[in-house]
N, C-alpha and C positions, 0 to 999 in steps of 0.2 A: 423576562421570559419565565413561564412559570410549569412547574414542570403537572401541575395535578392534571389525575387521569390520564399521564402517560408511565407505566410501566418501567418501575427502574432495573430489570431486566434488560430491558427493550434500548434504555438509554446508557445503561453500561458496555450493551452491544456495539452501538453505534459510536461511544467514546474507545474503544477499543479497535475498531477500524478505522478510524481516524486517526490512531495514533500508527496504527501501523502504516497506514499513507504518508504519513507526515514521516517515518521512519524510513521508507521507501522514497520517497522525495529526495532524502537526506543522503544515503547512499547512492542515487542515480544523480547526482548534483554533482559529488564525490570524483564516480566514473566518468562522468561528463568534461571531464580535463584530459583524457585518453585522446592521443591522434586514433583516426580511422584504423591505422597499418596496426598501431597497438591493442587498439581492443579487438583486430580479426588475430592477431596472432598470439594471444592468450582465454585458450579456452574456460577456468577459469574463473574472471572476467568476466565472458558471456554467461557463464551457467550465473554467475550472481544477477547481472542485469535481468538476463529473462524472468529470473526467480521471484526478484523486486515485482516485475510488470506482473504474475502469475499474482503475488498477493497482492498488490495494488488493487487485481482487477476480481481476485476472491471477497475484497475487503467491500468493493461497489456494492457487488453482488448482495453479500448478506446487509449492507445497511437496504438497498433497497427489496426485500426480501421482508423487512420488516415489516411492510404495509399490508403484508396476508395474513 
């Protein structure tokens, strides 16, 4: 793969949200061993999960964001 005429701005970007996916994968993998009763009953917990999906889904965002 060759990177000319793409932007290493643009591809530091998108190695940067990937890593945060990849960091986010890793902690929701982590929680993912929580019975149901335990992750409702440690708030928490929840604020870290939502958190993860919040950048997970910040991280989509700006790769695909790139194309404008």
């Amino acid at each position: 793969m060759t990177t000319d005429g793409f932007p290493a701005d643009r591809l530091n970007r998108i190695l940067t949200a990937v890593e945060t996916i990849e960091e986010s994968l890793g902690v929701l993998a982590r929680k993912q061993r929580l019975s149901r009763d335990e992750y409702k009953s440690d708030s928490d917990t929840r604020d870290i999960v939502e958190r993860r999906f919040v950048k997970m889904t910040e991280a989509s965002i700006d790769i695909g964001a790139l194309d404008d």
